[in-house]
N, C-alpha and C positions, 0 to 999 in steps of 0.2 A: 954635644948635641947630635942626635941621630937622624938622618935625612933619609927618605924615601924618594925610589923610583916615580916616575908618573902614573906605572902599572900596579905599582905599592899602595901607594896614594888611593888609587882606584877604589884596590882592594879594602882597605879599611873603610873609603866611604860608602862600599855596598854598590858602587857600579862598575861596567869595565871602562877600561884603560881607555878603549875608543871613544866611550861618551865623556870621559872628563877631558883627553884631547879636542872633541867637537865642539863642547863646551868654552874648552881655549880657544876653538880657531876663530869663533864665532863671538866674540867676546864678552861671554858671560861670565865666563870667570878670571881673573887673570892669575895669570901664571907665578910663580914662584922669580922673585932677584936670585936668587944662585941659581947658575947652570953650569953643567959638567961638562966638558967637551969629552966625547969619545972616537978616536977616530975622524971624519965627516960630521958627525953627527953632535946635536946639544939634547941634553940631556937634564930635564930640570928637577933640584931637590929640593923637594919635599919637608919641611919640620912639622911637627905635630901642631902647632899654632896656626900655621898654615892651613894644612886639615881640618880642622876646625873650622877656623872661617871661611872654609869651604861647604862647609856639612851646614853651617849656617844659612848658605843660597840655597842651597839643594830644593828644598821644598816647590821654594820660589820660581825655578827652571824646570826641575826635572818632568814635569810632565808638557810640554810646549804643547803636542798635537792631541788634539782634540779624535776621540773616537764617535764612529756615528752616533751612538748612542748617549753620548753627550752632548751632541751640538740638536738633535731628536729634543732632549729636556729642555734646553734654552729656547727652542722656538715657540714663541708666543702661540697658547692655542686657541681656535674661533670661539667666538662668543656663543655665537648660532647652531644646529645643529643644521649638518646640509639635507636641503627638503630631497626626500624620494617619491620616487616614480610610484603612484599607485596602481597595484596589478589588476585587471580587468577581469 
């Protein structure tokens, strides 16, 4: 069975390495049972079924923040038009 990096991992699901770590720290997605020790450091791998059930949330997370111009359409708009000044 073949295991990928977390930068691997990334790659295949179409984002970087930092947001599928943010993703972990934050825990939206959890991480992978195998981990690799390198030195200091863990290192978690990746199986293609994994991946998947990752690619699975994606939609569901990947966009959290809201741009102005989205949060502009969700605001309820007046019923009334506002009265102007008439010019003299």
């Amino acid at each position: 069975m073949k295991t990928y990096s977390t930068r691997e991992a990334a790659k295949k699901l179409g984002i970087t390495g930092v947001a599928l770590g943010r993703y972990i720290n934050l825990g939206k997605v959890m991480p992978p049972q195998q981990t690799i020790s390198v030195g200091n450091k863990q290192i978690h791998a990746w199986t293609d079924e994994e991946i998947e059930r990752v690619r699975k949330l994606l939609p569901k997370i990947a966009n959290g923040r809201k741009t102005r111009y989205q949060k502009q359409k969700n605001k309820p708009q007046a019923t009334k038009p506002v009265p102007r000044k008439k010019k003299n």
